[in-house]
FIKOLZA-1660 file (N, C-alpha, C; in steps of 0.1 Angstrom, whole numbers, plus 5000, padded with zeros to 4 digits):
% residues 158
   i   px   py   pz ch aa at
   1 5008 4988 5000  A  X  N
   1 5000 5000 5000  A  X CA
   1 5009 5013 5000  A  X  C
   2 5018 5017 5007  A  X  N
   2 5029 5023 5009  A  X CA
   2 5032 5028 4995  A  X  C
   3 5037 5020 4988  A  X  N
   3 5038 5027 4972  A  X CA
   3 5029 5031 4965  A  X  C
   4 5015 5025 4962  A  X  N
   4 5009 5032 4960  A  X CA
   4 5006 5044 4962  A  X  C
   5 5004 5047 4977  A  X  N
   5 5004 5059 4983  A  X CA
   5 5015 5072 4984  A  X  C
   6 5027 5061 4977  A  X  N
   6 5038 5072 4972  A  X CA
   6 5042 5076 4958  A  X  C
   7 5032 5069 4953  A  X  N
   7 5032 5074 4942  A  X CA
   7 5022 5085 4934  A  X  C
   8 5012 5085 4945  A  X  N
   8 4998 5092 4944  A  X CA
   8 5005 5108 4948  A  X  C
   9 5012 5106 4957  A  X  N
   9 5018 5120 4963  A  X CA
   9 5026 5123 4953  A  X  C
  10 5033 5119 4946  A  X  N
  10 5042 5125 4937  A  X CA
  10 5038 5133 4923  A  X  C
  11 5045 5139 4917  A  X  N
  11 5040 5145 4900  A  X CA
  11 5032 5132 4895  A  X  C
  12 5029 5140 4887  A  X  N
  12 5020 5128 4875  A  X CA
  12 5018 5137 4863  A  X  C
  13 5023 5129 4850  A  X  N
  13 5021 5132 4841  A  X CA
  13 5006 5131 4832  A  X  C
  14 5000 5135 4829  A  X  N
  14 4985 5134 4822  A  X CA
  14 4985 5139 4809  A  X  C
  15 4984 5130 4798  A  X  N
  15 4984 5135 4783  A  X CA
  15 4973 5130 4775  A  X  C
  16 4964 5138 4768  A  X  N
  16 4957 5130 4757  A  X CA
  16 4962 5132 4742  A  X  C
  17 4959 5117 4732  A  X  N
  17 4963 5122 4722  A  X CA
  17 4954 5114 4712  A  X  C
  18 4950 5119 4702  A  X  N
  18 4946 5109 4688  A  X CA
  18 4949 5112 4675  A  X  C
  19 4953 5096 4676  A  X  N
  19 4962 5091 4664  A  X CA
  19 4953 5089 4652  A  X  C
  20 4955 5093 4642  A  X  N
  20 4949 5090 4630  A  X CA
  20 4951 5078 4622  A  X  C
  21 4944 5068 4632  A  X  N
  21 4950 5054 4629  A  X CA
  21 4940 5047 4635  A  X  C
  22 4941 5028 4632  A  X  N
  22 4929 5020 4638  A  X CA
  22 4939 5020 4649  A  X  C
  23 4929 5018 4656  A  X  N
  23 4938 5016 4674  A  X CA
  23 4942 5000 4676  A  X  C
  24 4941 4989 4662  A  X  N
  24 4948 4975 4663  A  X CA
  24 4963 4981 4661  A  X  C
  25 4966 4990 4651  A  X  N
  25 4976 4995 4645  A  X CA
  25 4986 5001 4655  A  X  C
  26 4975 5007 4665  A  X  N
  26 4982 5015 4676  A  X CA
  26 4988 5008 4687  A  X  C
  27 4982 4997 4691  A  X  N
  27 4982 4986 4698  A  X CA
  27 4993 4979 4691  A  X  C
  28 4998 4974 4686  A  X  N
  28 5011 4970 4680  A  X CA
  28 5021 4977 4681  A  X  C
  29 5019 4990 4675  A  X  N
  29 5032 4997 4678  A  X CA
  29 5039 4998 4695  A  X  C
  30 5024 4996 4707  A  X  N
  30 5034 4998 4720  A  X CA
  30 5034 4983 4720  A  X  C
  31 5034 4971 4715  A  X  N
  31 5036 4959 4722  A  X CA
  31 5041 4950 4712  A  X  C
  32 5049 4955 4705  A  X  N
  32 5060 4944 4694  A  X CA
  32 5072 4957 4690  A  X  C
  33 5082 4948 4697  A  X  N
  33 5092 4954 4700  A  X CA
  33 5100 4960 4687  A  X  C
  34 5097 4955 4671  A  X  N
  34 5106 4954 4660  A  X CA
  34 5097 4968 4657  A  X  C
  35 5085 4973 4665  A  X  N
  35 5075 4984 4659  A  X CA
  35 5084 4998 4665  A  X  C
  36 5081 4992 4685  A  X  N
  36 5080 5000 4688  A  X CA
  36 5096 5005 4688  A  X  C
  37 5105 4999 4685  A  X  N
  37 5119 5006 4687  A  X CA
  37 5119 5019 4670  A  X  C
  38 5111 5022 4662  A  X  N
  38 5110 5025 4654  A  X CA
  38 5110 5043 4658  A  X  C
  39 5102 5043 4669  A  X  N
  39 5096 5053 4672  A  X CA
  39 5096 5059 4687  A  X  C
  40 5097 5048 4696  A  X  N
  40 5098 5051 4708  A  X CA
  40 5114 5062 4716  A  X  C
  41 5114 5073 4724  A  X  N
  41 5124 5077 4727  A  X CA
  41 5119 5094 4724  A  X  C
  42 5121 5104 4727  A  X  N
  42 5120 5117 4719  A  X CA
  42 5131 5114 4710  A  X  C
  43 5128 5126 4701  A  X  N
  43 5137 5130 4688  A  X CA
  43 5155 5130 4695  A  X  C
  44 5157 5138 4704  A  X  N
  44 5172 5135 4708  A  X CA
  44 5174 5126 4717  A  X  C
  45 5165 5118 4718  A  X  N
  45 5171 5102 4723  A  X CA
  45 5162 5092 4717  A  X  C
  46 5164 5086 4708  A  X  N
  46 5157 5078 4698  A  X CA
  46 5163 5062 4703  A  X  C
  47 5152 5052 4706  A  X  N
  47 5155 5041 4710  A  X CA
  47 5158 5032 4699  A  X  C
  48 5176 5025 4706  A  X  N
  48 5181 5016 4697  A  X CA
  48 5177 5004 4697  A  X  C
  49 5174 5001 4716  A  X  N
  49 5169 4988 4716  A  X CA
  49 5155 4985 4723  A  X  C
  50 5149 4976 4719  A  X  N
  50 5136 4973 4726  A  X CA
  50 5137 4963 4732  A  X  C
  51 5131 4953 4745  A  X  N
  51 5127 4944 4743  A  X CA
  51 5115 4941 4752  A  X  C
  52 5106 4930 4751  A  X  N
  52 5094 4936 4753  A  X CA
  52 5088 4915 4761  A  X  C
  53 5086 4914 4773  A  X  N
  53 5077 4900 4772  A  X CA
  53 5068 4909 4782  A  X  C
  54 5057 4905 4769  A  X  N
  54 5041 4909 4771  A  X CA
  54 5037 4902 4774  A  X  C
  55 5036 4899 4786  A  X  N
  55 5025 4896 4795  A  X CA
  55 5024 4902 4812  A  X  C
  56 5017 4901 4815  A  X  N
  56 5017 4902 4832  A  X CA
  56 5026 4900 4841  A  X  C
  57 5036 4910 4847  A  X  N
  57 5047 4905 4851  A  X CA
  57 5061 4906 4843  A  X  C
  58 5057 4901 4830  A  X  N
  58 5069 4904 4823  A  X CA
  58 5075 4916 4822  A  X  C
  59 5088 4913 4818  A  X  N
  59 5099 4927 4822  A  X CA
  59 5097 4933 4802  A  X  C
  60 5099 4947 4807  A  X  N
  60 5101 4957 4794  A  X CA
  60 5116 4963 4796  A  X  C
  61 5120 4966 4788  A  X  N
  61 5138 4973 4784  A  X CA
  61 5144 4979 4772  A  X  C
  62 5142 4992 4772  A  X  N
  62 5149 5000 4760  A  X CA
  62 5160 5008 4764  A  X  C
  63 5165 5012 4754  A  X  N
  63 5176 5019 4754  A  X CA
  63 5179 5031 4745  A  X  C
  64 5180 5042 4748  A  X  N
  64 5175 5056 4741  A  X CA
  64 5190 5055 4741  A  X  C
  65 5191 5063 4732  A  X  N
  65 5206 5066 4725  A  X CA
  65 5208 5083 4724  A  X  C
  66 5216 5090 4725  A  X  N
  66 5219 5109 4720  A  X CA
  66 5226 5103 4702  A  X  C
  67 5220 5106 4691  A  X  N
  67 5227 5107 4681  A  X CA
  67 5238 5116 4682  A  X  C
  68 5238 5125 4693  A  X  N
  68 5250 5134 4695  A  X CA
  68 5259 5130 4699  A  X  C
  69 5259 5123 4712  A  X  N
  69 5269 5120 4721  A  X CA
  69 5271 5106 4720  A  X  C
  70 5262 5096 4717  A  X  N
  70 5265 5081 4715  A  X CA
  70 5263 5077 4730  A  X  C
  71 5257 5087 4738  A  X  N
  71 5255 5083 4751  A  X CA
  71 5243 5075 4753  A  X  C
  72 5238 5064 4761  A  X  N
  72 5227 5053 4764  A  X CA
  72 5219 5056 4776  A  X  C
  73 5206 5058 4774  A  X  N
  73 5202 5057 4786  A  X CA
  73 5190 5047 4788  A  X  C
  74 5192 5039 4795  A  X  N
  74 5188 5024 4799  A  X CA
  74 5174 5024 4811  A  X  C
  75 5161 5022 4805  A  X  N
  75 5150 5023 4815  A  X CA
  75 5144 5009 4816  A  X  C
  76 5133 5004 4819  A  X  N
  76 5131 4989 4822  A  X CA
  76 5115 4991 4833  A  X  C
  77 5108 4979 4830  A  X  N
  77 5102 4978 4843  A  X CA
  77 5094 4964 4838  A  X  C
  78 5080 4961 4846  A  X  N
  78 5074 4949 4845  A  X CA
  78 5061 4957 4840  A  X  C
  79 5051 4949 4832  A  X  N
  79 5036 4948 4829  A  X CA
  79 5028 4945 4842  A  X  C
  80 5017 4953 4844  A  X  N
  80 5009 4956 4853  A  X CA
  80 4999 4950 4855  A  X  C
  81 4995 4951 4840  A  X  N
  81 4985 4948 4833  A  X CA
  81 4983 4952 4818  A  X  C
  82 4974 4947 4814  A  X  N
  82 4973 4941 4794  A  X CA
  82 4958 4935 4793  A  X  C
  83 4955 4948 4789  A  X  N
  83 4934 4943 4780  A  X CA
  83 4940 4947 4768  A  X  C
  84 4940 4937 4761  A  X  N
  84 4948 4938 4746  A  X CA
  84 4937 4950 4741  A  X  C
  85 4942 4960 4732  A  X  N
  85 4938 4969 4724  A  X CA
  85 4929 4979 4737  A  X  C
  86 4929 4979 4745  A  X  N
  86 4925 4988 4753  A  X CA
  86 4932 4995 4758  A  X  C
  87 4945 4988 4771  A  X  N
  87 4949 4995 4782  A  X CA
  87 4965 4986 4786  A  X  C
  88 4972 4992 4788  A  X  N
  88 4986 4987 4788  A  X CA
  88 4991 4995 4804  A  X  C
  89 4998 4989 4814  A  X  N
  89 5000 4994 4827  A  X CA
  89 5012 4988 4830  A  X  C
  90 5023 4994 4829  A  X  N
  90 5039 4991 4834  A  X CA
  90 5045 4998 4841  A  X  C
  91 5055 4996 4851  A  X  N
  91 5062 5005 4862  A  X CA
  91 5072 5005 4848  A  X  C
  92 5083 5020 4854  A  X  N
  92 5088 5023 4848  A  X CA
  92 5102 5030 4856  A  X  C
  93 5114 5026 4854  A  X  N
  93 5127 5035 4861  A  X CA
  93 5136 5038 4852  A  X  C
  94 5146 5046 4852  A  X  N
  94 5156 5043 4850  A  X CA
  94 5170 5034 4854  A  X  C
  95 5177 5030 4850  A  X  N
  95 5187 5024 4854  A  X CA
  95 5197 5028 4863  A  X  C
  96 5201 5040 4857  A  X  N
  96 5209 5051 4864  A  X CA
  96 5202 5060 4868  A  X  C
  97 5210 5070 4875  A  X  N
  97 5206 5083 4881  A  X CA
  97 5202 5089 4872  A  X  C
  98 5195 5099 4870  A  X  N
  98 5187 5106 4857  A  X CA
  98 5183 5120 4863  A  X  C
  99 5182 5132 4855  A  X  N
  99 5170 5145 4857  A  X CA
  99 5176 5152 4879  A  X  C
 100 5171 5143 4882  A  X  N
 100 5177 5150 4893  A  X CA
 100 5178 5140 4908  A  X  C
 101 5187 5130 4904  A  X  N
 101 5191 5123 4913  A  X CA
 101 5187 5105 4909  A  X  C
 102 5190 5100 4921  A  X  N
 102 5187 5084 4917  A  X CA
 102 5175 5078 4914  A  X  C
 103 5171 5069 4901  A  X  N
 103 5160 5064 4899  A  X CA
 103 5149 5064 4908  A  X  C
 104 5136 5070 4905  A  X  N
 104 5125 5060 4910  A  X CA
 104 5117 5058 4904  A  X  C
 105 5110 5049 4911  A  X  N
 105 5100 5039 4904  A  X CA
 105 5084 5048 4906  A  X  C
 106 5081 5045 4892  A  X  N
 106 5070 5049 4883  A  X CA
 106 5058 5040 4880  A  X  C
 107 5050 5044 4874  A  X  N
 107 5038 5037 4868  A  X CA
 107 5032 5046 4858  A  X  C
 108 5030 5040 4847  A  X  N
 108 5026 5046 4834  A  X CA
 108 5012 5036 4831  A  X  C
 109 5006 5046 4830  A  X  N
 109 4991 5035 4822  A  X CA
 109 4988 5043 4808  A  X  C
 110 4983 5034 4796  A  X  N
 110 4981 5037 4787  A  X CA
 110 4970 5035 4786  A  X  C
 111 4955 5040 4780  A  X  N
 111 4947 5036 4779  A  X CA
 111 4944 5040 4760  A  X  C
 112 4929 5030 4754  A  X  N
 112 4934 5036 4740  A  X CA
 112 4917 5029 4737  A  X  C
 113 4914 5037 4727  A  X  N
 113 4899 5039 4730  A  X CA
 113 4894 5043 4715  A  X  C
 114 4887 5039 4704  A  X  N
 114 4879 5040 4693  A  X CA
 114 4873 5059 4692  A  X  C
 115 4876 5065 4686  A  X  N
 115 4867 5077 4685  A  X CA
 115 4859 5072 4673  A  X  C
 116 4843 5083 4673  A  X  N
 116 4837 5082 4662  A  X CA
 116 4840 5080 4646  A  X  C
 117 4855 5089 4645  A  X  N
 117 4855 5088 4629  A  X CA
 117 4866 5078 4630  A  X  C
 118 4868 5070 4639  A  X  N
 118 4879 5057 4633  A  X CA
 118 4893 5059 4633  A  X  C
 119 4897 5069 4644  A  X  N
 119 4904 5073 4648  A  X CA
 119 4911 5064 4665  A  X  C
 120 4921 5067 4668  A  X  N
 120 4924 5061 4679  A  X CA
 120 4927 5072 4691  A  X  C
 121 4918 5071 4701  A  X  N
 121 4923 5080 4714  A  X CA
 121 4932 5071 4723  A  X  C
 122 4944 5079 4728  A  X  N
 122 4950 5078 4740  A  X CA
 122 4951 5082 4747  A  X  C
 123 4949 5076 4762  A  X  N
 123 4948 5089 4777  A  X CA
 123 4962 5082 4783  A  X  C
 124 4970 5089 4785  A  X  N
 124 4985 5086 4790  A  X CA
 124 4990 5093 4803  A  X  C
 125 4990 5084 4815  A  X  N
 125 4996 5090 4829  A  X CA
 125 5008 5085 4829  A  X  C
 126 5020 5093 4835  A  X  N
 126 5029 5087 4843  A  X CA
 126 5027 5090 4857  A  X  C
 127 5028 5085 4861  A  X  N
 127 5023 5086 4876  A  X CA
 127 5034 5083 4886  A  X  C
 128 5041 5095 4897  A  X  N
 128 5048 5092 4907  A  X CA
 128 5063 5094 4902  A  X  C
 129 5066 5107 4893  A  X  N
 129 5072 5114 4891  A  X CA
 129 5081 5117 4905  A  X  C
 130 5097 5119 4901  A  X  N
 130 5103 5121 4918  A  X CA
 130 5102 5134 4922  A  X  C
 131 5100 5148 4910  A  X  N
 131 5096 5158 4909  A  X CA
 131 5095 5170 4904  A  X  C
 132 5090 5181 4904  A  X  N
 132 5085 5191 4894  A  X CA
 132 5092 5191 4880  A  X  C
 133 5108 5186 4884  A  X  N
 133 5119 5189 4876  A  X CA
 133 5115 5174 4865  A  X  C
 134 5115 5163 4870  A  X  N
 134 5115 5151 4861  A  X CA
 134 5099 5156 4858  A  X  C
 135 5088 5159 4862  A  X  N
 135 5079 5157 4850  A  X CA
 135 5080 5173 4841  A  X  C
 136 5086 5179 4842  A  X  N
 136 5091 5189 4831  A  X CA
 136 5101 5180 4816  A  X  C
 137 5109 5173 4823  A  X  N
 137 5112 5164 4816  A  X CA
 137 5108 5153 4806  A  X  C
 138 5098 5146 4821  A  X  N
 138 5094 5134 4811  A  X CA
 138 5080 5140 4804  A  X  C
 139 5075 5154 4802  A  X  N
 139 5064 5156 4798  A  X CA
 139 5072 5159 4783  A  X  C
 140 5084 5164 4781  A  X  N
 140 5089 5170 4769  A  X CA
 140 5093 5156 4764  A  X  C
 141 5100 5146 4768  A  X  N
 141 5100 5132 4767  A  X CA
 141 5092 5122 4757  A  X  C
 142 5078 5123 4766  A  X  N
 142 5069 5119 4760  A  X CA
 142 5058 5126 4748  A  X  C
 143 5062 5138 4750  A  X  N
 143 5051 5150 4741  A  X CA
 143 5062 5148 4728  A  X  C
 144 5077 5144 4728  A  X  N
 144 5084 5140 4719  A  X CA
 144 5083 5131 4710  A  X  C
 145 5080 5121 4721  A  X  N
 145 5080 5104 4716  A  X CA
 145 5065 5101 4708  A  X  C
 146 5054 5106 4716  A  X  N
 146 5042 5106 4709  A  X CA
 146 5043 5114 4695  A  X  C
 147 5047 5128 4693  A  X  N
 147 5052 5134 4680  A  X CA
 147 5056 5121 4668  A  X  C
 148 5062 5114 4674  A  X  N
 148 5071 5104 4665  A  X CA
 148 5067 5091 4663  A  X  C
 149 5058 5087 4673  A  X  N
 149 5046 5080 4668  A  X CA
 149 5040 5083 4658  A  X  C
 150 5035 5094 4657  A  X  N
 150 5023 5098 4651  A  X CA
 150 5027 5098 4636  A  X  C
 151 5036 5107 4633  A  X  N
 151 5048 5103 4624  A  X CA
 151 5048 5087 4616  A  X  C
 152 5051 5077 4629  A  X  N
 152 5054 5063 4623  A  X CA
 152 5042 5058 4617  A  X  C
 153 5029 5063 4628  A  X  N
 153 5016 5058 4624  A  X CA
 153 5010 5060 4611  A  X  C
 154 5013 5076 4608  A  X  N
 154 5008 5079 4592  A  X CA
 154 5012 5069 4579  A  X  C
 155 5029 5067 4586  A  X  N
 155 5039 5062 4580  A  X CA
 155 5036 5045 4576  A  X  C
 156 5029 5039 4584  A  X  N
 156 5025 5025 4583  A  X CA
 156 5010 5022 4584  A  X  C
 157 5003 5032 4581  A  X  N
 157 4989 5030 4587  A  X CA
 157 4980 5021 4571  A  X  C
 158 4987 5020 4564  A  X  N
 158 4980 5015 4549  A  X CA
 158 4990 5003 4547  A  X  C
% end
């Protein structure tokens, strides 16, 4: 209970977005690793590596790269939960120290939802941010990465 409760206290990231895509299409891209390394990472850290066992429990692991620096930065966690094409829920850290001090542990839920014209909605928390400073961060992060989705999605959606 304890974490939970410490993660409620902390930042939380809150994003909506729709993709102009079927949301099977969308659903693939976060849950097959050969997709999502395509697109996953902002623009100046673009992920080299994915890897992904989807299921419950199972561990996630990418690796964002600087095309500048050749520098790595290494994040990971487990699946929460998985309602295939609906809702995707994984802790999330980094490896190392990051943004402003040593890892902590996160929770991201993805939710993904049909709009009327056949479109795909997404409601995206990170939840339990360490603080003001990391979700300044991982909001530019993710407002990145989703950019680059959307991008991949136009890019594969036929």
């Amino acid at each position: 209970m304890a974490v939970a409760e410490d993660l409620a206290t902390r930042p939380t990231l809150h994003m909506t977005r729709v993709f102009d895509a079927p949301r099977a299409l969308v659903w693939m891209a976060w849950t097959r690793p050969e997709m999502t390394v395509q697109w996953m990472g902002p623009v100046e850290w673009p992920a080299v590596s994915v890897e992904q066992d989807l299921r419950v429990g199972g561990a996630w692991r990418i690796c964002l790269r600087s095309p500048e620096t050749g520098q790595d930065l290494w994040q990971g966690g487990t699946y929460r939960e998985i309602v295939e094409h609906e809702r995707l829920v994984f802790t999330f850290k980094w490896d190392e120290s990051h943004e402003d001090g040593p890892p902590a542990d996160t929770l991201v839920t993805v939710v993904f939802s049909d709009t009327e014209d056949g479109k795909t909605h997404m409601d995206f928390t990170h939840q339990g941010l360490k603080s003001e400073q990391s979700l300044t961060g991982h909001r530019h992060g993710w407002t990145s990465t989703t950019d680059r989705l959307e991008a991949w999605l136009a890019a594969n959606r036929d």
